[in-house]
C-alpha positions as CSV (number, residue, x, y, z in Angstrom):
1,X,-41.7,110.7,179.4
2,X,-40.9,110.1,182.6
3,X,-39.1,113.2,184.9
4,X,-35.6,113.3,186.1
5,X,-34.6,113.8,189.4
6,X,-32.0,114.4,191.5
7,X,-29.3,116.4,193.3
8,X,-27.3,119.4,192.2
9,X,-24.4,121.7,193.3
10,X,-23.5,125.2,192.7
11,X,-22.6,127.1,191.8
12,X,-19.4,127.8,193.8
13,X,-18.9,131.6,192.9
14,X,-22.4,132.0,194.4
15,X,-23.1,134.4,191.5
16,X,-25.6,133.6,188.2
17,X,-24.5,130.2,186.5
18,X,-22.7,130.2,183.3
19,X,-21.8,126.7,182.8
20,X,-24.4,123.2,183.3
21,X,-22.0,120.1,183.7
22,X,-24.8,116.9,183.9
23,X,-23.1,113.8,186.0
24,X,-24.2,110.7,184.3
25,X,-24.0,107.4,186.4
26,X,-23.8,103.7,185.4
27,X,-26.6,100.9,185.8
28,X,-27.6,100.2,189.8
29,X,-26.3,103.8,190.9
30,X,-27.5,107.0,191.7
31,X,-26.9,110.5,191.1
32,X,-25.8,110.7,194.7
33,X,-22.9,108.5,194.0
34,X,-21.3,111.4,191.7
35,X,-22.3,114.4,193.5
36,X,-19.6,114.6,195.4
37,X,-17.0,115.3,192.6
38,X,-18.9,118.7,192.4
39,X,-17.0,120.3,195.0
40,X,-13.8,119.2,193.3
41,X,-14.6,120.3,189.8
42,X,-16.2,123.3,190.9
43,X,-12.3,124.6,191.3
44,X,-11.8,125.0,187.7
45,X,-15.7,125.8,186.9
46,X,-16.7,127.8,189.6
47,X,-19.6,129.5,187.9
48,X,-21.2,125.6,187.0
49,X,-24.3,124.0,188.3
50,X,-23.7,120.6,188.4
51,X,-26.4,117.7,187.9
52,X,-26.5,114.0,189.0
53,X,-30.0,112.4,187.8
54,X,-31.3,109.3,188.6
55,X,-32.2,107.4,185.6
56,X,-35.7,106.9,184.7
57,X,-36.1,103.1,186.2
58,X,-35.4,101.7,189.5
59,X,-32.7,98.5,189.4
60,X,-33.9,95.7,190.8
61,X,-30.9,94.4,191.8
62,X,-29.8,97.0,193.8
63,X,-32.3,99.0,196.7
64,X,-31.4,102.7,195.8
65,X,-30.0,102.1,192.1
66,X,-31.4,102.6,188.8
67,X,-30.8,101.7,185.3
68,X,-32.1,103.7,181.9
């Protein structure tokens, strides 16, 4: 099995998480296209670490995408 990777956020409060929300994106994207909503959400879940993995396989129709 193959290991996920990819960037996180959080959590805002700075204190221990208590919440894991896991960003999911679609075929020939990246977790760094939805990273950036973490800042946003993290208003109503300030004690979340949030996730954006790459899926498993590169796309090779786009350079930095992937698909599953």
């Amino acid at each position: 099995m193959p290991h996920l990777t990819g960037p996180h956020w959080g959590p805002a409060s700075k204190g221990a998480p208590r919440q894991l929300v896991i960003l999911c994106h679609g075929v020939g994207a990246d977790g760094n296209d939805l990273i950036g909503l973490a800042p946003f959400w993290a208003r109503v879940l300030p004690d979340a670490v949030f996730i954006a993995p790459h899926a498993a396989e590169p796309f090779d129709m786009a350079p930095t995408g992937y698909v599953t």
